[in-house]
VORO-608727 format. One record per residue (C-alpha): x, y, z. Coordinates in steps of 0.25 Angstrom, whole numbers. Layout:
+-------+-------+-------+
!    xx !    yy !    zz !
+-------+-------+-------+
!     X !     Y !     Z !
...
+-------+-------+-------+
END
This chain:
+-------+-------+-------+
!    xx !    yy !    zz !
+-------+-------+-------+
!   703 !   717 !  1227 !
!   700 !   728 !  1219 !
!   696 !   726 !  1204 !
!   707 !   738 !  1198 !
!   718 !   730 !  1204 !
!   715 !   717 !  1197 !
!   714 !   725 !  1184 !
!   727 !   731 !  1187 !
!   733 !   716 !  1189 !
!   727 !   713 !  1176 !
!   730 !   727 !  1168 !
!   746 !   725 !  1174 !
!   747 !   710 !  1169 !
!   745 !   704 !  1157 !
!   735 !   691 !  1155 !
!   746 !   684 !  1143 !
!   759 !   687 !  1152 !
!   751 !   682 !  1165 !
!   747 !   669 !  1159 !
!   759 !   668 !  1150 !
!   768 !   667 !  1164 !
!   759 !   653 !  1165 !
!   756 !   648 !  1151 !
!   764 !   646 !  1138 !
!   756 !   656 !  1128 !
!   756 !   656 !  1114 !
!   748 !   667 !  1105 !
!   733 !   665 !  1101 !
!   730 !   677 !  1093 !
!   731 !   693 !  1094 !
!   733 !   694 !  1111 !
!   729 !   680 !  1113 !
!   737 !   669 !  1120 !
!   734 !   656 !  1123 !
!   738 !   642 !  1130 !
!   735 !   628 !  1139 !
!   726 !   632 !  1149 !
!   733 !   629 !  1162 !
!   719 !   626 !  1167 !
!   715 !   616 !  1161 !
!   724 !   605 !  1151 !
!   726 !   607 !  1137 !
!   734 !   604 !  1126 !
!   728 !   614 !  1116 !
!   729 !   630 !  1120 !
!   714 !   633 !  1124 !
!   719 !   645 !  1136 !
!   718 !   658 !  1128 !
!   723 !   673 !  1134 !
!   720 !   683 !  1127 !
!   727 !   697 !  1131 !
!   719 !   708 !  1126 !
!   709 !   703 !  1136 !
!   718 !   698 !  1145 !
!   711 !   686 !  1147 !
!   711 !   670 !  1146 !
!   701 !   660 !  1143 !
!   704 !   643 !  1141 !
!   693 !   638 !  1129 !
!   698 !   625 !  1137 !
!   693 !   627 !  1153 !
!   686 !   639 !  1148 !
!   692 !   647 !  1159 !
!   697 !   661 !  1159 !
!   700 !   674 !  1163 !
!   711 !   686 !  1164 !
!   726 !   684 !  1170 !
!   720 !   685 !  1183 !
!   712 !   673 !  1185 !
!   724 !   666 !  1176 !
!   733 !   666 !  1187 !
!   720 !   665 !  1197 !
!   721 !   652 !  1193 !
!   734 !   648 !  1189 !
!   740 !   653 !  1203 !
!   729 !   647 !  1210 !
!   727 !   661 !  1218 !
!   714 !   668 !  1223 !
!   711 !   679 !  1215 !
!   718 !   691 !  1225 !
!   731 !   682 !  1225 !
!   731 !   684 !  1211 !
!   728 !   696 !  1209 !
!   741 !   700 !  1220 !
!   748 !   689 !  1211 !
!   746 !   695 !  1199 !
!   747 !   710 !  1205 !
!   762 !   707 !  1211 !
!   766 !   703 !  1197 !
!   761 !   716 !  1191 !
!   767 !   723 !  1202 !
!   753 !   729 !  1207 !
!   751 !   731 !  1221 !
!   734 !   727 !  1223 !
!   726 !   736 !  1230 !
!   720 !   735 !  1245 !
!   732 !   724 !  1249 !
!   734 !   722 !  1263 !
!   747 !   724 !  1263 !
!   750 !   721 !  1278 !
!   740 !   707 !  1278 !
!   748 !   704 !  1264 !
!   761 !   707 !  1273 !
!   757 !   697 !  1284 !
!   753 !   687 !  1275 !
!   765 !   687 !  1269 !
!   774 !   689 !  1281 !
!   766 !   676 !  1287 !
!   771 !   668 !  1275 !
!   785 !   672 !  1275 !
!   785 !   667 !  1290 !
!   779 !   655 !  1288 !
!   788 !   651 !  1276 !
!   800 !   654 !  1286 !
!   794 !   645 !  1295 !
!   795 !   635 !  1285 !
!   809 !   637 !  1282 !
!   811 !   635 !  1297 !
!   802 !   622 !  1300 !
!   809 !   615 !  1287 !
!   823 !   618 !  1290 !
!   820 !   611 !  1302 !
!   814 !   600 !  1296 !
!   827 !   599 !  1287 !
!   837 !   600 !  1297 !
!   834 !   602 !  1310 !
!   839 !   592 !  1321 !
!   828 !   592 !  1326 !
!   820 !   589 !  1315 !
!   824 !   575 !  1313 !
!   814 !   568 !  1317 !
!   804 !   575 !  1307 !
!   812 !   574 !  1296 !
!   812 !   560 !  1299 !
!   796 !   560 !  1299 !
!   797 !   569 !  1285 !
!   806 !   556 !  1280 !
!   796 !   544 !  1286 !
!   784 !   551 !  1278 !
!   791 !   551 !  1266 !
!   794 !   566 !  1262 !
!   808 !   568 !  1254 !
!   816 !   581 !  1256 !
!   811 !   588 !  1243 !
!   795 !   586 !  1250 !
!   801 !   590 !  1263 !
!   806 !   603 !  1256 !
!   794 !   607 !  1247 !
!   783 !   606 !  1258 !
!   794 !   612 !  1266 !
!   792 !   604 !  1277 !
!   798 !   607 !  1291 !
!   799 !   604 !  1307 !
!   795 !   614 !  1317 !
!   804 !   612 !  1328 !
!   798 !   607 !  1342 !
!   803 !   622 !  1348 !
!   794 !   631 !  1354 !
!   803 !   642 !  1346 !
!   809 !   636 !  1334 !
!   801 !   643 !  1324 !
!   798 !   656 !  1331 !
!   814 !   657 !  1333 !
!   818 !   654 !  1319 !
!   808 !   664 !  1313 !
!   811 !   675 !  1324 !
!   825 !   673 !  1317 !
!   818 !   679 !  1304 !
!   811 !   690 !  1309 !
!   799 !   683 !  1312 !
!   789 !   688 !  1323 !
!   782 !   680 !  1335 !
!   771 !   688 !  1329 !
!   772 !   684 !  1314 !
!   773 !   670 !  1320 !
!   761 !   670 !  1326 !
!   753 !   676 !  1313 !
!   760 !   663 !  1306 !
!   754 !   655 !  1316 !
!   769 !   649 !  1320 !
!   769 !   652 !  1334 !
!   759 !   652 !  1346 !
!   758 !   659 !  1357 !
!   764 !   656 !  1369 !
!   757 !   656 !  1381 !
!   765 !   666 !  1387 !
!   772 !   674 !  1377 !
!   779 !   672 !  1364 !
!   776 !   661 !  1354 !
!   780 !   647 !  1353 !
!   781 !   639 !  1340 !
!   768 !   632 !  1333 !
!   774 !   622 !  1329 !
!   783 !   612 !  1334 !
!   790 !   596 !  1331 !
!   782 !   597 !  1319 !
!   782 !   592 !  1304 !
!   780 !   606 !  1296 !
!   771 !   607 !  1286 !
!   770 !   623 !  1280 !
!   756 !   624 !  1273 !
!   758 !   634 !  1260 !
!   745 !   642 !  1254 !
!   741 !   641 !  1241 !
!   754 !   650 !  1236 !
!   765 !   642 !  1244 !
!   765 !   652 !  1256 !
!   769 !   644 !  1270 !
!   756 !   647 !  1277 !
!   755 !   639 !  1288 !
!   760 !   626 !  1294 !
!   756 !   610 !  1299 !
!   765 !   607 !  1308 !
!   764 !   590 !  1311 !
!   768 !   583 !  1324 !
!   779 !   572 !  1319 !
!   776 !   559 !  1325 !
!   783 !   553 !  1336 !
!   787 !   566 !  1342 !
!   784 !   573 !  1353 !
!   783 !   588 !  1355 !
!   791 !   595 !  1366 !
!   785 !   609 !  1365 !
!   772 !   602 !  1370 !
!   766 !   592 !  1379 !
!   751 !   594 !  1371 !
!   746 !   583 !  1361 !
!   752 !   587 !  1349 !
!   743 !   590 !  1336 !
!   747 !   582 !  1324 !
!   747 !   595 !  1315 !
!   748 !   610 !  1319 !
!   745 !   620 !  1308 !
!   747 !   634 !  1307 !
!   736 !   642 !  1314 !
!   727 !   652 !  1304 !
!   735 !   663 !  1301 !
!   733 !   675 !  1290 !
!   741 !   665 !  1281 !
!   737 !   651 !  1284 !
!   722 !   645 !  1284 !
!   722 !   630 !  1285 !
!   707 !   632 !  1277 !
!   711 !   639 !  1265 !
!   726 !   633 !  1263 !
!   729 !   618 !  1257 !
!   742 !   610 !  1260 !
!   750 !   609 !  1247 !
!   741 !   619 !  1237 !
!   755 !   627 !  1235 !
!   762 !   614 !  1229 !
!   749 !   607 !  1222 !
!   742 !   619 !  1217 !
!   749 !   615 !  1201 !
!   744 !   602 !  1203 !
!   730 !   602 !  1207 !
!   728 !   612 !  1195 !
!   736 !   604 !  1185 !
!   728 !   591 !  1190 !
!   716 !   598 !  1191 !
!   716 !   590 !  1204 !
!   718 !   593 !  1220 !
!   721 !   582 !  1230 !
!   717 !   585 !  1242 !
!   724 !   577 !  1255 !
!   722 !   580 !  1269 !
!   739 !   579 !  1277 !
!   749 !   587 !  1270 !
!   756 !   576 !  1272 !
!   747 !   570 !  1259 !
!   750 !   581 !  1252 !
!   766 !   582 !  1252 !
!   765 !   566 !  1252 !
!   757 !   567 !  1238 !
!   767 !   580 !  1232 !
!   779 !   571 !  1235 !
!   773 !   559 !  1227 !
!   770 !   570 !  1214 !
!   756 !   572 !  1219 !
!   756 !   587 !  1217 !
!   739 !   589 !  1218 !
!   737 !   587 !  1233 !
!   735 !   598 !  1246 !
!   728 !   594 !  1258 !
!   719 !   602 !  1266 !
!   725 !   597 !  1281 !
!   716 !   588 !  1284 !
!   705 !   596 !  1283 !
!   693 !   598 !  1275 !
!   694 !   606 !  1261 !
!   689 !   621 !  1266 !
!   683 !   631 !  1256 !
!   697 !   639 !  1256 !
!   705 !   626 !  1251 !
!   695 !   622 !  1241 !
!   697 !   636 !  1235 !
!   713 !   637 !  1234 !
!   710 !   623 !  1227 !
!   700 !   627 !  1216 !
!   710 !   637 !  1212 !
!   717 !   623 !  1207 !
!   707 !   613 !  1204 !
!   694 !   609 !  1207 !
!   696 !   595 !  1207 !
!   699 !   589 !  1221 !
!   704 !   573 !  1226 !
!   702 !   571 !  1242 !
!   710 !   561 !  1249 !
!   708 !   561 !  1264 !
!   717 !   552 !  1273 !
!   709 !   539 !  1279 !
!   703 !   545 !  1292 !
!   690 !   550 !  1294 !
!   695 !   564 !  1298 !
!   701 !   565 !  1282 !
!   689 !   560 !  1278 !
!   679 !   571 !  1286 !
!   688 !   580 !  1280 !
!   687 !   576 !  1266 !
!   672 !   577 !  1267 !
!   671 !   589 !  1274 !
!   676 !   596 !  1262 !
!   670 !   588 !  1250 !
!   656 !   598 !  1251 !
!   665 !   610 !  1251 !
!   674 !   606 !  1240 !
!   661 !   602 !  1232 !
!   656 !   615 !  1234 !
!   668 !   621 !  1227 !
!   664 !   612 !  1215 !
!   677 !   603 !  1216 !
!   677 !   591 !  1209 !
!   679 !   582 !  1222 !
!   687 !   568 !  1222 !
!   691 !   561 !  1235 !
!   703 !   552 !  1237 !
!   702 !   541 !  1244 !
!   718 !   532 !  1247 !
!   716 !   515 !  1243 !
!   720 !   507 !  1257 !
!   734 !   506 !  1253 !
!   738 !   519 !  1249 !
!   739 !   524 !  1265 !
!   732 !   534 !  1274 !
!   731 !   547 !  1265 !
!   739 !   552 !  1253 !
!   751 !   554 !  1258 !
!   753 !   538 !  1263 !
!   748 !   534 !  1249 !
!   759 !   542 !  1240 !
!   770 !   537 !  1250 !
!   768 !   524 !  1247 !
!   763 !   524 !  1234 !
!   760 !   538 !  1225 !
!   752 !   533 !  1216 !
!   741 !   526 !  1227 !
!   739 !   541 !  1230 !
!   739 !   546 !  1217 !
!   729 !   533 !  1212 !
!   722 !   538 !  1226 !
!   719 !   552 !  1217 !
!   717 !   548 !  1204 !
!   705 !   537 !  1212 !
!   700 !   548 !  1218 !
!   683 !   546 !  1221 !
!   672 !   557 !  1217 !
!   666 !   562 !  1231 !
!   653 !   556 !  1229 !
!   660 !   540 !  1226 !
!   670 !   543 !  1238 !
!   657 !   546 !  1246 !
!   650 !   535 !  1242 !
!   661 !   524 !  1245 !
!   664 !   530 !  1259 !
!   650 !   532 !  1264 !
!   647 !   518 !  1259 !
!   661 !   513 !  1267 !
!   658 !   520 !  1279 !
!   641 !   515 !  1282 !
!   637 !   502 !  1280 !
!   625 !   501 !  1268 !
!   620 !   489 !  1272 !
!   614 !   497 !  1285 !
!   602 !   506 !  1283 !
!   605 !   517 !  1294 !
!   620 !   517 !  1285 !
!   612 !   517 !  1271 !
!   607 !   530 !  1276 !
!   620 !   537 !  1280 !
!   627 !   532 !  1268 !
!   615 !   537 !  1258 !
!   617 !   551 !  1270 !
!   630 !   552 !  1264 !
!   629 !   551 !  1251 !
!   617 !   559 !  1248 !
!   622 !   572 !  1252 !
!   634 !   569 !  1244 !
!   626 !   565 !  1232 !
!   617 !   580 !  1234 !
!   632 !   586 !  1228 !
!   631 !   578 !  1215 !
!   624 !   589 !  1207 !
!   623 !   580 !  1194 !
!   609 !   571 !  1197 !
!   612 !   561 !  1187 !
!   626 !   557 !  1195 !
!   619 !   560 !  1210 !
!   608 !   551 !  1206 !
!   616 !   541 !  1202 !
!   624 !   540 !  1213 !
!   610 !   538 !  1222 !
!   606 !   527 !  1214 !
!   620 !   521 !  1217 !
!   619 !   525 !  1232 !
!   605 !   518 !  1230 !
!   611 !   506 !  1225 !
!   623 !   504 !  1236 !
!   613 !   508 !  1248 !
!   601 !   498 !  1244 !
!   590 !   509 !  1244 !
!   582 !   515 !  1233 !
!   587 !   529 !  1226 !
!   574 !   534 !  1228 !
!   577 !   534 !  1245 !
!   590 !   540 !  1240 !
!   584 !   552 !  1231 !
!   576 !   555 !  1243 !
!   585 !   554 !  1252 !
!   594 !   565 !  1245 !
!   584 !   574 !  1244 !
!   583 !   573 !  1259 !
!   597 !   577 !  1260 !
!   600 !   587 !  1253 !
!   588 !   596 !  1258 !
!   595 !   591 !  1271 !
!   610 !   598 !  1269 !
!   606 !   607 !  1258 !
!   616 !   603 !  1250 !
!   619 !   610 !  1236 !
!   630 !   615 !  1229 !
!   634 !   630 !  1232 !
!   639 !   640 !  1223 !
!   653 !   641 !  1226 !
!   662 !   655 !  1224 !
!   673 !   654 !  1215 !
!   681 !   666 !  1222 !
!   685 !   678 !  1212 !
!   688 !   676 !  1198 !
!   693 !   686 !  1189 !
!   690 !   687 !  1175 !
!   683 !   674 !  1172 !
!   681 !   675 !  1157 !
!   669 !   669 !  1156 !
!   657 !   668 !  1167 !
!   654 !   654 !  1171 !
!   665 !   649 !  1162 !
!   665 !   636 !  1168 !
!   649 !   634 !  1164 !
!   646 !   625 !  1151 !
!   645 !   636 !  1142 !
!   633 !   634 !  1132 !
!   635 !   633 !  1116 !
!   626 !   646 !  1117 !
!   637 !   653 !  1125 !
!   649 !   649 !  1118 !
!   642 !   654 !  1104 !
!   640 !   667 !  1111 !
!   653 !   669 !  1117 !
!   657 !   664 !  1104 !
!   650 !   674 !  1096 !
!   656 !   686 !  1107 !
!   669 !   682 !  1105 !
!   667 !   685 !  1091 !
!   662 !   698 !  1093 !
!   672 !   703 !  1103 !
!   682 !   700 !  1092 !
!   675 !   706 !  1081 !
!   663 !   716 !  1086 !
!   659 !   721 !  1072 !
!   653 !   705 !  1072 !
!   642 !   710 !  1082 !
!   631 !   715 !  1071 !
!   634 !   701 !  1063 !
!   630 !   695 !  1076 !
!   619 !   702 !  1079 !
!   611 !   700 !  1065 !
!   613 !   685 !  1070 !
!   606 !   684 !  1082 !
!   599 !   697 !  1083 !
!   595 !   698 !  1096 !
!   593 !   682 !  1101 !
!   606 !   685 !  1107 !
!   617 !   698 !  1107 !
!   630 !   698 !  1111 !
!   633 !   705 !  1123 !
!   646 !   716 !  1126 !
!   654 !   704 !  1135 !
!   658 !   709 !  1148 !
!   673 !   710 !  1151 !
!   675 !   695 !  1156 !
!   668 !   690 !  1144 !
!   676 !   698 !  1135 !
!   689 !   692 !  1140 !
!   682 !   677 !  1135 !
!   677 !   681 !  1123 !
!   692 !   687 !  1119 !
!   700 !   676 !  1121 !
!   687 !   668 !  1114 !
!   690 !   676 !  1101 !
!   704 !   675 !  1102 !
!   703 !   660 !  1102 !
!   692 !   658 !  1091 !
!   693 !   669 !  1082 !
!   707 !   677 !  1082 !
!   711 !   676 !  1068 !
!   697 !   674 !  1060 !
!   693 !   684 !  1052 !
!   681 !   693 !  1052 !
!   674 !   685 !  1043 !
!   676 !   672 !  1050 !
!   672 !   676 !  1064 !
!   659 !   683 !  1057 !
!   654 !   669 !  1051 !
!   658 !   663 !  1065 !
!   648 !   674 !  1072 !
!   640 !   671 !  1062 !
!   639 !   656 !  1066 !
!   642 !   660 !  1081 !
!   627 !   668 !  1080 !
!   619 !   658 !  1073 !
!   622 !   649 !  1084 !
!   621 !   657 !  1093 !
!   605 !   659 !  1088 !
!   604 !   645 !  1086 !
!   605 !   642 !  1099 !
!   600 !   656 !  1106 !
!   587 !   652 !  1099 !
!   587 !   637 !  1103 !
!   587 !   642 !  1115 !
!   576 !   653 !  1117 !
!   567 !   641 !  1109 !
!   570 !   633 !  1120 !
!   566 !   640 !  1131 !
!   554 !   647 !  1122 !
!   548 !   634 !  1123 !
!   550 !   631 !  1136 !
!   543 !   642 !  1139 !
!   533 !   638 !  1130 !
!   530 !   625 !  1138 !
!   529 !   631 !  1151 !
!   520 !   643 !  1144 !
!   512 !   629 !  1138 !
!   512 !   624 !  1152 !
!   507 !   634 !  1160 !
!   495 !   640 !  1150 !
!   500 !   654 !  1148 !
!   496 !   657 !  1134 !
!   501 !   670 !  1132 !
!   516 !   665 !  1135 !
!   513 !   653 !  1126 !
!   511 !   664 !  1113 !
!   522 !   673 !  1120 !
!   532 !   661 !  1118 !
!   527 !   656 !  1105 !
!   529 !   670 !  1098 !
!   544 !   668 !  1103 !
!   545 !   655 !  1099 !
!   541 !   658 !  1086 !
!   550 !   669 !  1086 !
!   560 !   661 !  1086 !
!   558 !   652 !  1078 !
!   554 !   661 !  1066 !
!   563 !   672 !  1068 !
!   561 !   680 !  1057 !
!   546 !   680 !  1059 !
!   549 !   689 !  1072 !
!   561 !   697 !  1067 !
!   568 !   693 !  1080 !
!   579 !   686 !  1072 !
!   585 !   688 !  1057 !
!   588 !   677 !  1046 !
!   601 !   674 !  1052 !
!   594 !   667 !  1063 !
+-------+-------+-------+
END
């Protein structure tokens, strides 16, 4: 997407109207606005916009940027649908769309949603649909449930759907690009789904993208005389991918970003099962493990995730499969695990009693303790061939712990349970990470625009919030600049900032400093600078005697005299004229 179009997003909208059509603003100074961060909670107002700038910045998460990554992250969108977002509601037409793909796609959803239409009007009235509303009844789902999952029943016909769509202009050809149809063996097209439970999978937006169709029991099919497959999904198609689409995201999305939280279940069943008992945080991933694709639509929402997987070994392969992914994208990771009498899976536990499954989340283990108890449940320790393949186990998990005081804590434990010495153990890890290589990788965080500050989630040193301070103070009064400069002559100059930078220090002033005077913001310079030498000599001192040592160490005398001269530089100033008497 070229640049000139999103600087012609930005230049058409305004950053107070955008964020004002989200948050309840109130004046902070000449062109300056703030409010409660909606990203993280507050009761005191710490979310600053300032509009000459067109920026924002929270003092409280210490996140920011321009309207763009504003609604980035309060839509939860990728940064090209935000951009078309924003765009449609300047009435800007972006450059290089594919119009004719944008066409389809959208063609691809309209037909879907009228298959929708169609599957639950069946459900809801059809004759021959009793027998599934009877199944939706037995498994608990009330008519207010039914509607906003907008279940339906796909009619055991080999025409049903193609007839009813045909009705509404709908090609054979447009059905096949839905993935509705197949192709008969012959010619023409018969219906994919038949006698089943519908299910329609929405994207991250709400779109109808797809569908799961599930066989209801006790019935057989008479379009075919094959086994028939529990679930039939919708086939890849320009508008569904099974690896990049979660069941449920449309309706959680609020939830998970409000808790902070994502719970993640494996049946959809689970899912509308846990939203009809008011437990609004849950998707599922279809019984799959967690692909690259659903981790990233979830870290638009939270970076917090809870894993409960039903109590088969096939749930929990999968769980595990996509742990070492999911870590990788530095989640926070917990797993659920569903006490004896709370049933099968999630959705078993909030029919018979909601708050078994919310206890279930709110009990959820850290990775490494789930782990541990389910390796030790699963070998016997008293057998040294079992010993081996439980401290197997563990060891690799224990190589993702990067904190060493909390990974050798839990060898010592794993020492402890297993009978052997800790020594065997730190050997043995060794052994195992040369053996898969395990570390963490640097991960991509996708296309961010505007971040006000680099790195602005790193710890910020007391050195750097002094000189931003000091910046801040000089964006808002330049004629402060030589005042500065007879302080701390050349042990450090401020920079021009760059444009990114600039956008931070402003909303900085306008929180710190709108309304002193002249005379107030020069004494705080002047405090700002002394600190600033304070420590910017501390630490040249620091490191000129570590040089030093390693000068001492290695005999090299003319480096020794080299580093003493700077040394005593800096501790007698005015004998080297390096620095004046405000030092």
């Amino acid at each position: 997407m070229a640049m000139d179009a999103v600087e012609q997003v930005k230049t058409a909208l305004d950053v107070v109207d955008v964020v004002g059509e989200y948050l309840q603003l109130k004046p902070a100074g000449s062109g300056s606005f703030k409010a409660c961060c909606p990203f993280h909670q507050e009761k005191t107002p710490s979310f600053m916009i300032n509009r000459p700038r067109q920026s924002w910045h929270c003092f409280g998460c210490d996140q920011g940027g321009d309207l763009i990554s504003f609604v980035q992250r309060m839509e939860g969108l990728d940064f090209p649908e935000t951009l078309q977002l924003l765009a449609d509601k300047a009435g800007i037409q972006l450059p290089h769309f594919d119009a004719q793909a944008g066409s389809e796609r959208k063609r691809l959803f309209e037909i879907n949603d009228l298959a929708a239409r169609f599957f639950h009007a069946q459900l809801l009235s059809s004759p021959t649909a009793a027998h599934a509303r009877e199944y939706v009844k037995k498994r608990g789902l009330d008519d207010l449930t039914v509607d906003l999952w907008r279940l339906g029943f796909a009619p055991d016909s080999w025409d049903a759907l193609t007839n009813a769509l045909k009705t509404k202009d709908v090609t054979e050809a447009e059905l096949l690009k839905a993935g509705l149809v197949q192709k008969g063996e012959r010619a023409g097209v018969y219906d994919k789904f038949r006698g089943r439970l519908m299910f329609p999978i929405a994207d991250v937006h709400g779109h109808i993208a797809g569908f799961t169709g599930r066989v209801l029991e006790n019935t057989a099919s008479p379009t075919s005389n094959q086994p028939t497959a529990k679930y039939v999904n919708t086939p890849e198609t320009s508008i569904y991918k099974k690896s990049s689409i979660l069941y449920g995201l449309d309706k959680a999305k609020g939830e998970i970003k409000r808790l902070d939280l994502a719970v993640i279940a494996e049946g959809n069943m689970d899912v509308i099962g846990s939203h009809q008992f008011d437990v609004t945080n849950v998707v599922c991933s279809s019984g799959t493990a967690l692909t690259q694709e659903q981790l990233g639509l979830l870290k638009r929402f939270s970076n917090n995730l809870a894993i409960a997987f039903d109590a088969d070994n096939a749930g929990k392969a999968a769980t595990i499969r996509g742990l070492d992914l999911a870590r990788n994208l530095d989640f926070n990771l917990r797993i659920i695990t569903l006490p004896p009498e709370a049933g099968k899976d999630p959705d078993e536990a909030v029919r018979k009693n909601p708050e078994l499954w919310r206890q279930a989340i709110k009990d959820a283990l850290p990775v490494v303790d789930w782990l541990y108890r389910n390796s030790f449940r699963n070998h016997d320790a008293n057998k040294p061939e079992q010993k081996k393949e439980i401290a197997k186990e563990l060891l690799s998990e224990f190589l993702h712990i990067s904190d060493p005081v909390e990974r050798d804590a839990w060898i010592v434990r794993l020492s402890k349970d297993l009978g052997v010495s800790d020594d065997s153990l730190r050997l043995a890890i060794r052994s195992v990470g040369s053996a898969s290589g395990v570390r963490r990788p640097a991960t991509d965080t996708g296309h961010r625009t505007a971040d006000l500050v680099p790195h602005a989630t790193e710890h910020k040193s007391r050195l750097q919030e002094l000189q931003e301070r000091l910046q801040a103070i000089l964006y808002l009064k330049p004629e402060l600049q030589t005042l500065a400069k007879s302080i701390l002559r050349d042990y450090y100059l401020p920079t021009t900032p760059q444009s990114e930078l600039l956008n931070y220090l402003a909303v900085l002033a306008d929180r710190e400093f709108q309304d002193q005077s002249l005379e107030a913001l020069g004494r705080d310079l002047e405090e700002t600078c002394r600190k600033i030498l304070e420590l910017t000599l501390t630490e040249m001192r620091t490191s000129l005697e570590q040089d030093m040592r390693e000068a001492e160490r290695t005999g090299d005398q003319s480096r020794i005299n080299e580093l003493s001269a700077k040394f005593n530089a800096l501790i007698n100033p005015s004998s080297s004229g390096s620095a004046g008497g405000h030092a």
